[in-house]
N, C-alpha and C positions, 0 to 999 in steps of 0.2 A: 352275834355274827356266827355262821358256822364255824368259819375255821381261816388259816392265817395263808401269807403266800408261799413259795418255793420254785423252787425250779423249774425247766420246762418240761410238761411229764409225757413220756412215750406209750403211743396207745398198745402196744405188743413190746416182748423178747423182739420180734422179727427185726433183722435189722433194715426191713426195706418200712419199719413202721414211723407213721406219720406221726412230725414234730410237733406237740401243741402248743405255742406260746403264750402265757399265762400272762394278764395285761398288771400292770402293775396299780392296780385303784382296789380300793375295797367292795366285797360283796353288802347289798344293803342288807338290813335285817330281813331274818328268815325265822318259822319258828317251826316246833312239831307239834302238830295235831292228833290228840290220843284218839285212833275212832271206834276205842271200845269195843273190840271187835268182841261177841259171843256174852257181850255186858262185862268183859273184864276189863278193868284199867290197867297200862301201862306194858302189852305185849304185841300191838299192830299201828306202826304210826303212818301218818300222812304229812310230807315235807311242803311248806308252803312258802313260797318265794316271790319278794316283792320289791320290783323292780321297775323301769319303763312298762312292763308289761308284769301280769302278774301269773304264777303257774303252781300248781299244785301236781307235788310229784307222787303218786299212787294214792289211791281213793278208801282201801278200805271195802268190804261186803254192801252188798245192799241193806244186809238186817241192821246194820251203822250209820248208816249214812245222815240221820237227825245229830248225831254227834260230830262230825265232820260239816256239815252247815253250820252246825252252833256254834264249832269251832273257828269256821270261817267268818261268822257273823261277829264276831268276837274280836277278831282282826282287822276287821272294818274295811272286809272285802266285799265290794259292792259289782266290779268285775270280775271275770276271771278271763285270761285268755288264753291261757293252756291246762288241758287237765293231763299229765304224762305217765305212764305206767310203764313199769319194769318190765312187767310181764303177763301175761292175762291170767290166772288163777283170780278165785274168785276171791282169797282176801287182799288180791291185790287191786284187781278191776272192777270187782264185781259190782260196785257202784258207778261206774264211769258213762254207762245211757242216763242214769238215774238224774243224777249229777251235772250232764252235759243238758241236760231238758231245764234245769235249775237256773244254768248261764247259757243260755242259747249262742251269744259268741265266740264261746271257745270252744277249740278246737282240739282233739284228743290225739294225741304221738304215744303209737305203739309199733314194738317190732314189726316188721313188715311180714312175717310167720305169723305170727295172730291176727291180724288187721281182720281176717274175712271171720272172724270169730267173735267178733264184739258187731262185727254187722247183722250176726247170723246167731247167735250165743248155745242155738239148741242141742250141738253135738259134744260143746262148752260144758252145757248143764246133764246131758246125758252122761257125758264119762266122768263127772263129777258121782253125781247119782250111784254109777255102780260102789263106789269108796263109802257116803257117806248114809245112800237107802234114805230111810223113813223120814231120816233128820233135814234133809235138803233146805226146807223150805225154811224152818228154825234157824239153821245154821247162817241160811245165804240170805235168804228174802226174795229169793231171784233174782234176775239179772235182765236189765233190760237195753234192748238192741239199739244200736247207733246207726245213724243214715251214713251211709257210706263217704257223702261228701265231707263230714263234718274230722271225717278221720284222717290223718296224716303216716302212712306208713316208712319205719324208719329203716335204715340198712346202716350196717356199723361204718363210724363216722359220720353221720348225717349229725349237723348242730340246729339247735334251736337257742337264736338271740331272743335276750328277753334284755337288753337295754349293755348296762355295764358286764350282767352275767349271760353267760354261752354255757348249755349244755350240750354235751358230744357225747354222743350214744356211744355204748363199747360193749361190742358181741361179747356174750359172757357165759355158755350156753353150759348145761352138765344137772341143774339142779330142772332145766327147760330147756328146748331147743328156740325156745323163742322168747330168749331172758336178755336186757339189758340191762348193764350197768350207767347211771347217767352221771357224767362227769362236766364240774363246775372249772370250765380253765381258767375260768380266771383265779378261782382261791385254791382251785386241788381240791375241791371238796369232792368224795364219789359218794353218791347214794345205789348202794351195792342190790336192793332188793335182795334175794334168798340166795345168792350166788354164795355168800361165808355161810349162810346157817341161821340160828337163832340165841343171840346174847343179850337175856334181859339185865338192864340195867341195876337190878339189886338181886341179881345171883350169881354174872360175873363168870359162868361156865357156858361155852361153846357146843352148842348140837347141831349136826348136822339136819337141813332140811330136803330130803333125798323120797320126793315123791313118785310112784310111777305115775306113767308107764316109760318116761323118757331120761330119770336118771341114768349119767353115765359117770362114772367115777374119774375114770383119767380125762373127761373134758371139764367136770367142777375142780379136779386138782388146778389144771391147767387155765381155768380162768379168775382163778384166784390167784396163781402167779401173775397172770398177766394184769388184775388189778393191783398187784403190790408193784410190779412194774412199774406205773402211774406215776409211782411215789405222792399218792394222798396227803394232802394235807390231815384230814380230818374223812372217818367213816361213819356213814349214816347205813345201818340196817334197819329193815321194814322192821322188825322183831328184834332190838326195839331201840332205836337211838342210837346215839353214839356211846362207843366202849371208853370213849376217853374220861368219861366219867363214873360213877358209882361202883358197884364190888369191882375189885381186882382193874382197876381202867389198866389199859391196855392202849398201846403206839397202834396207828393204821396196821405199820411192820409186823408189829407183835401178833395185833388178831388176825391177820393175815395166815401166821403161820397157825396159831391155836388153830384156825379151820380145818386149812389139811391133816394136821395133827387127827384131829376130828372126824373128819374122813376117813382118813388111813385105819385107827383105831376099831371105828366101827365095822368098818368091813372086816379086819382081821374076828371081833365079837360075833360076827355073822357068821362067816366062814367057818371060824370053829361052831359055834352051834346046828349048822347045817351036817356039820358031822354026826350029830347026833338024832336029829330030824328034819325033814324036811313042812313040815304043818306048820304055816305061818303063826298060826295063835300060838304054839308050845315059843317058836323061834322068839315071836317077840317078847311071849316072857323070859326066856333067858337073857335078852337084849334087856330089860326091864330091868332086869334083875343086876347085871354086870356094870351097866347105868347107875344105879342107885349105890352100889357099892363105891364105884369109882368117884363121886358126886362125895360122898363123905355126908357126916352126919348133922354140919353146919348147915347143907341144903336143906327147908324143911318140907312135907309133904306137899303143902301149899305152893310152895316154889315150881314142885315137881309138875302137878295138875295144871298151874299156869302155861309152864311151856307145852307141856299137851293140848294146851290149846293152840298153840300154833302149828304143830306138828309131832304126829302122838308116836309111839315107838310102833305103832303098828304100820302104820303110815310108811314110817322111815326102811322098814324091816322088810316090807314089803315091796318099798323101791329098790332095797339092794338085792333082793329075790330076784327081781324082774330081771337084774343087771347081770346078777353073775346068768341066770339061765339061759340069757341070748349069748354071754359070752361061751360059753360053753357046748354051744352051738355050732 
């Protein structure tokens, strides 16, 4: 099972925000799908949820996607009727045409800010391009386009029943302008996608994942309140699992706050190093470097390279570049 029941959880602080009431039956089994993203194990998962209906919550790159079948083959999923993504980035969607060609009956939920992006992927794959160059194709596999009909675009609050379980989208924007969080009312489960960050299950330390060109800091603060808000039973990050388990486990509460923590932190590491230069590559080695010390010497290299694969300090360094130079603006 994911995770257990609780209260009815509120979708904002706002106090004009809508009641969810959590049905009192349990969620059926659910598992994670490792999809190997870049051939590494255990740093990009895939939530698969089987119910009246069955749904697969973010897919994973195209360069993955035979491990994500295999995984589902292995499940003894012979439909699928929803394929749902947090957010379009391509370790999140990037398989989702691929994928969707694979079960022609399902039908794909994404924010309603990306929808014309998975119909269309080329402006998708081009601002990718300028970040990753030569590697595109290695990295991704490409990406391929969904017919418009086949798409379902969401706006915060919009639920998708899949039988005993309801997912309710929750505007969650700062890491993306076109991020959700998907929330299970019936158990509290939230599968958060990049909204916290990245916490691999055997390192147990929180990075922020703060890509340009639309990180904003005080909107990833604020929708990380607003998912602690929720009061989660149980959190599911894409990268990677849930915290309640392996190094340092961690309450929904608790990683909650580590993120902001995380946030806050690195901006303060940037900020001072921008005092010193302003050249991305020097900045991110001092980030690198401030990183590594603060990690401690129980993190081993290996650890470190893993999470550079899901979000490398240049990445990150370079989103909060983008952020403070508009604010300053």
């Amino acid at each position: 099972m994911f995770g257990s029941f609780g209260a009815n959880a509120t979708l904002s602080g706002d106090p004009d925000a809508q009641q969810l009431e959590r049905k009192d039956t349990m969620s059926p089994p659910n598992q994670v799908i490792d999809t190997r993203m870049h051939g590494v194990p255990g740093i990009t998962g895939a939530f698969l949820i089987t119910d009246e209906l069955t749904a697969l919550v973010e897919t994973g790159p195209k360069s993955s996607i035979e491990f994500v079948l295999a995984g589902l083959r292995d499940a003894g999923v012979e439909k699928l009727d929803w394929i749902i993504v947090t957010h379009i980035h391509l370790d999140h969607a990037g398989a989702a045409g691929t994928l969707a060609a694979h079960y022609p009956e399902a039908r794909v939920a994404v924010h309603e800010v990306g929808a014309r992006h998975l119909v269309d992927p080329s402006k998708l794959w081009s601002s990718a391009s300028r970040i990753y160059g030569d590697a595109m194709e290695r990295l991704w596999g490409g990406i391929d386009p969904l017919p418009e009909e086949r798409i379902r675009s969401l706006a915060d609050g919009d639920k998708i029943e899949l039988g005993a379980t309801t997912l309710q989208a929750v505007d969650t924007p700062g890491h993306a302008g076109h991020h959700h969080t998907f929330l299970d009312v019936s158990s509290g489960v939230a599968f958060v996608g990049d909204a916290l960050g990245v916490r691999l299950p055997d390192v147990g330390i929180m990075r922020p994942a703060t890509p340009p060109p639309e990180f904003d800091l005080e909107l990833a603060v604020s929708s990380i309140e607003r998912i602690a808000a929720l009061d989660p039973t149980e959190i599911y990050l894409t990268h990677f699992g849930s915290p309640a388990s392996g190094t340092n486990p961690a309450s929904p509460k608790e990683v909650c706050g580590e993120a902001i923590d995380a946030l806050r932190t690195w901006a303060d590491w940037i900020q001072a190093a921008r005092n010193q230069t302003t050249d991305l590559d020097e900045v991110s080695q001092l980030i690198a470097e401030r990183s590594r010390v603060a990690m401690g010497a129980e993190i081993d290299d290996a650890a470190v390279e893993r999470m550079e694969q899901t979000t490398s300090y240049s990445m990150n360094t370079s989103g909060y570049m983008r952020y403070f130079d508009k604010k300053a603006k």
